[in-house]
N, CA, C and O of each residue as an XYZ file, in Angstrom:
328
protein
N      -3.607    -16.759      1.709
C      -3.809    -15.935      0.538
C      -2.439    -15.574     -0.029
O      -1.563    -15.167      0.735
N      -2.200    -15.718     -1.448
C      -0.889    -15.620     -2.132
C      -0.587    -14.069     -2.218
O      -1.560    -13.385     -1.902
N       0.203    -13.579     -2.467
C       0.754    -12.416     -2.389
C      -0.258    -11.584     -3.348
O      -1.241    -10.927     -3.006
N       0.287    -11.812     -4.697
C      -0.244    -11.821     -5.553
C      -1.886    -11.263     -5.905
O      -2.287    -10.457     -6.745
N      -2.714    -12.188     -4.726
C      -4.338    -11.740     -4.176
C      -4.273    -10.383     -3.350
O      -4.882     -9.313     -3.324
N      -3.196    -11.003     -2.681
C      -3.274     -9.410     -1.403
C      -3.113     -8.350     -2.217
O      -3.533     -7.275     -1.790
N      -2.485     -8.388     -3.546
C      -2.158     -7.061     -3.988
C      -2.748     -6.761     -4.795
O      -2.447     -5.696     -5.334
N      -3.919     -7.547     -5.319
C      -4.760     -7.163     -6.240
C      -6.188     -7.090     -5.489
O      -7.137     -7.048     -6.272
N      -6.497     -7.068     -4.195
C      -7.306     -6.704     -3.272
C      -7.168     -4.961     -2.779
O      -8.047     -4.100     -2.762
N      -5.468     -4.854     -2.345
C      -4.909     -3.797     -2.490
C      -5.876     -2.692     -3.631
O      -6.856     -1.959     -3.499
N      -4.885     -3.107     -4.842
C      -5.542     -2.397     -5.470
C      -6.558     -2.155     -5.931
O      -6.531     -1.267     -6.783
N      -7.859     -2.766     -5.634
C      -9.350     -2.504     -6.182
C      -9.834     -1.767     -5.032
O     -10.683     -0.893     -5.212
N      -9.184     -2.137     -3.319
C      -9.524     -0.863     -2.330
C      -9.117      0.593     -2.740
O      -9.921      1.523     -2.674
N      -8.349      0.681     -2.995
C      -7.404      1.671     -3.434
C      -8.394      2.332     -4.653
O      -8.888      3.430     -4.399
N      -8.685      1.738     -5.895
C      -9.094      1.949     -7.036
C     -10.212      2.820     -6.425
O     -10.288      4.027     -6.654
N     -11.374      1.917     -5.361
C     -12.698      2.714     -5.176
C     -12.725      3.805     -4.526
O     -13.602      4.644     -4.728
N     -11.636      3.982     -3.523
C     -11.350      4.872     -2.589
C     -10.961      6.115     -3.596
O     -11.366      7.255     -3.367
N     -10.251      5.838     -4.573
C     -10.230      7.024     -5.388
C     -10.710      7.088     -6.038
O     -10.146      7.913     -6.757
N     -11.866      6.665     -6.652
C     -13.097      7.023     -7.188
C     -14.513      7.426     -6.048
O     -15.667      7.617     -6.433
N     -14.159      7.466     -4.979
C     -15.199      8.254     -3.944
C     -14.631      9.664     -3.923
O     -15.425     10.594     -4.058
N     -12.980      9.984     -3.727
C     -12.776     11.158     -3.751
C     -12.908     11.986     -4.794
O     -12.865     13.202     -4.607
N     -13.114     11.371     -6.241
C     -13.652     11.765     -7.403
C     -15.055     12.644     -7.559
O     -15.259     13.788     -7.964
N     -15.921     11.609     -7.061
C     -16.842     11.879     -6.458
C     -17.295     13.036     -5.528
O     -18.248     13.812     -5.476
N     -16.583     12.880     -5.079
C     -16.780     14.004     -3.599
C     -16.383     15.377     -4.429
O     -17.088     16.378     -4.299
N     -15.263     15.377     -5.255
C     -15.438     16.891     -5.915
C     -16.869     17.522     -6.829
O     -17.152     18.711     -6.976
N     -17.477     16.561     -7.258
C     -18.231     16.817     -8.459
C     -19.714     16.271     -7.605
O     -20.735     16.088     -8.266
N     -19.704     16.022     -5.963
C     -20.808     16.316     -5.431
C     -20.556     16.540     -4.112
O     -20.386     15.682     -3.246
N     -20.533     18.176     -3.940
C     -20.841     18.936     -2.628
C     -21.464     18.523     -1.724
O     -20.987     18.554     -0.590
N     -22.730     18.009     -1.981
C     -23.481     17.753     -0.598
C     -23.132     16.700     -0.388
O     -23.041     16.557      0.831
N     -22.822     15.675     -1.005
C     -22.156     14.077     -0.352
C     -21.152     13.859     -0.357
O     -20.788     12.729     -0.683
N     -20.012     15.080      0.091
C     -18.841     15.236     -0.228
C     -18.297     14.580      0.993
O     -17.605     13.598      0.725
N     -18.432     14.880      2.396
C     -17.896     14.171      3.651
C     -18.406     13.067      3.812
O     -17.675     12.284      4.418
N     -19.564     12.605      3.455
C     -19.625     11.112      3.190
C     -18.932     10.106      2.503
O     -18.656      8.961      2.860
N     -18.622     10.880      1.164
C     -17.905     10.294     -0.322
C     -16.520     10.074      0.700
O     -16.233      8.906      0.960
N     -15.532     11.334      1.368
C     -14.430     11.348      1.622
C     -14.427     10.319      2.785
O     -13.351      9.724      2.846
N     -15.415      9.907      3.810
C     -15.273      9.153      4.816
C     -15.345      7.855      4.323
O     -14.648      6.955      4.792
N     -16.320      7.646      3.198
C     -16.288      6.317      2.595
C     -14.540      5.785      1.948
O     -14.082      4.643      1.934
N     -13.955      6.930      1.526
C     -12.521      6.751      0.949
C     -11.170      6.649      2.063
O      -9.998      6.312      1.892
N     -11.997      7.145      3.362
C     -10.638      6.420      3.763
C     -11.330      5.269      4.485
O     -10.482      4.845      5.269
N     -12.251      4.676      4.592
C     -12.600      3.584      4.790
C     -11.838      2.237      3.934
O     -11.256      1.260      4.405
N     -12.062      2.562      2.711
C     -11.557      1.570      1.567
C      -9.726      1.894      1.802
O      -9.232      0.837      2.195
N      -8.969      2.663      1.717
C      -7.922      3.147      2.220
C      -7.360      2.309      3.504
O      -6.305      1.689      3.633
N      -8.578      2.541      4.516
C      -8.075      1.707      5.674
C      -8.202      0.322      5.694
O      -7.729     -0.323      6.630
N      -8.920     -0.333      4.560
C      -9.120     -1.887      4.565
C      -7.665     -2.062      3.313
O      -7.097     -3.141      3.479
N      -7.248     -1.480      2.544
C      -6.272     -1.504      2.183
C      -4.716     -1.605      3.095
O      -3.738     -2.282      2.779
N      -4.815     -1.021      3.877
C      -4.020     -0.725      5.048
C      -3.794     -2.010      5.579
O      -2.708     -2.588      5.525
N      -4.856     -2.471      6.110
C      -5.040     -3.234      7.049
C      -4.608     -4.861      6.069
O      -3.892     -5.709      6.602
N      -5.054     -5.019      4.935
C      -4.939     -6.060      4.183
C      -3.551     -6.167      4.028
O      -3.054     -7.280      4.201
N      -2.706     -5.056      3.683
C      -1.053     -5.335      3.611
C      -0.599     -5.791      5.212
O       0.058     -6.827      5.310
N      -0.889     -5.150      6.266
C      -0.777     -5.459      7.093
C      -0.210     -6.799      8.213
O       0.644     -7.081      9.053
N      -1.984     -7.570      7.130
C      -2.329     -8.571      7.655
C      -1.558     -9.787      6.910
O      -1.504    -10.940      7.338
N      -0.927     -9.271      5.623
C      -0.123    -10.319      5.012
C       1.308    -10.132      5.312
O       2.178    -10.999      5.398
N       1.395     -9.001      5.440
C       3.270     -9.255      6.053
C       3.340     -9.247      7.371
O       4.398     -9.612      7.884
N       2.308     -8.861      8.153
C       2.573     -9.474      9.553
C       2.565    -11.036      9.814
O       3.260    -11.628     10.640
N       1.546    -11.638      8.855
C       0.833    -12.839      9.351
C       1.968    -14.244      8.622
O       2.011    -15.454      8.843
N       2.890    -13.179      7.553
C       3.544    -14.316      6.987
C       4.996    -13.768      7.053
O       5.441    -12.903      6.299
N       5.872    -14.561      8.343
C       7.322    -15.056      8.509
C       8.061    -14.934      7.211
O       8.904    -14.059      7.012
N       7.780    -15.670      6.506
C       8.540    -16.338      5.177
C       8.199    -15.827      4.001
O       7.888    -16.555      3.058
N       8.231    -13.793      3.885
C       7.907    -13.761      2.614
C       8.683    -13.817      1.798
O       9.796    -13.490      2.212
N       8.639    -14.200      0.349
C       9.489    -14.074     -0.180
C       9.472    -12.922     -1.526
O       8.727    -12.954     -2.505
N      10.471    -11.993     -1.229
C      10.713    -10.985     -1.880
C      11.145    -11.093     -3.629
O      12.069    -11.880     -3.833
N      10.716    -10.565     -4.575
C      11.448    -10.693     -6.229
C      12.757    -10.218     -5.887
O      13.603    -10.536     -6.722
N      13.046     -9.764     -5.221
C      14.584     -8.961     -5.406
C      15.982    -10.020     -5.307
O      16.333    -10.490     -4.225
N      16.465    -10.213     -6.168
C      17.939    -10.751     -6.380
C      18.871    -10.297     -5.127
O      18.524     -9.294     -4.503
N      19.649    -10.765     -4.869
C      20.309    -10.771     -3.512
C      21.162     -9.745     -3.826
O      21.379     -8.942     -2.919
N      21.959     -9.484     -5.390
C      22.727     -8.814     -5.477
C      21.995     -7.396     -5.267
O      22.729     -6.613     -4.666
N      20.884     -6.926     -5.567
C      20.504     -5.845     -5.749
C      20.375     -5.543     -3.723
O      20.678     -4.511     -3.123
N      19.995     -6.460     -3.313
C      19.668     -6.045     -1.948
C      21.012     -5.984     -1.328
O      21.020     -5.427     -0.230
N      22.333     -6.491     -1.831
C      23.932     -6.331     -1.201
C      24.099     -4.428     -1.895
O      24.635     -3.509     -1.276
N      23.440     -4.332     -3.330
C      23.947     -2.877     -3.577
C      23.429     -1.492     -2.647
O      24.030     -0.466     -2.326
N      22.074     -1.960     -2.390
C      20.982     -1.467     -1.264
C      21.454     -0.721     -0.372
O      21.337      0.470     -0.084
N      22.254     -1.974      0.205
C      23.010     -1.821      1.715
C      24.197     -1.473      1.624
O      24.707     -1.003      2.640
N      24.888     -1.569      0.586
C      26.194     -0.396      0.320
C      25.677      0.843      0.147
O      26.406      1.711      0.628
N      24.575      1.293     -0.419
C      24.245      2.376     -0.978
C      24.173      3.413      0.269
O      24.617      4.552      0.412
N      23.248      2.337      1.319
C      22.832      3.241      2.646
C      24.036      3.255      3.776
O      24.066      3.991      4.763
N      24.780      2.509      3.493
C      26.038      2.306      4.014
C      27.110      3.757      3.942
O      27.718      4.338      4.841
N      27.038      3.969      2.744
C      27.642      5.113      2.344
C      26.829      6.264      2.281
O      27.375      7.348      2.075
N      25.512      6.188      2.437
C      24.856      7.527      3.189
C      25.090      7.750      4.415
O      25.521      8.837      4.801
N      24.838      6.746      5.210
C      25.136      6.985      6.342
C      26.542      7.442      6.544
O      26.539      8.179      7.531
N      27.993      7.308      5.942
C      28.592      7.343      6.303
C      28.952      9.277      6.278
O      29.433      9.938      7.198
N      28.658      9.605      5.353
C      28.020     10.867      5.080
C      27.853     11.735      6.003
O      28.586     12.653      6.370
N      26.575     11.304      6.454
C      25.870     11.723      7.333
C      26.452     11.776      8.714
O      25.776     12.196      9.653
């Protein structure tokens, strides 16, 4: 599965999960149901990022190399700080 899928899987878990907690305000009595159903979708979200950057070695990141050399100066010089 391309990145791309994982993250638009991502976000439609995500999407429903916060439309159950929506839910759950504007109905009391199915409110701990609504909220258990939301971290359900939450946790298949979880689990879907998970399963793509664990499962794939070779991801490949948008980020330009230079930005990831400024990164590591940046934290370089926090740390040094610190």
């Amino acid at each position: 599965m391309t990145g791309l899928a994982v993250m638009e899987n991502v976000r439609r878990y995500r999407t429903i999960a916060s439309l159950c907690r929506q839910a759950a305000a504007f109905r009391p009595t199915q409110r701990h149901s609504l909220l258990a159903q939301a971290e359900q979708w939450e946790h298949l979200a979880v689990v879907e990022l998970e399963g793509y950057f664990g499962a794939s070695e070779n991801v490949s990141f948008d980020f330009p190399i230079q930005a990831l050399q400024r990164r590591e100066t940046q934290w370089n010089a926090m740390a040094a700080i610190l």
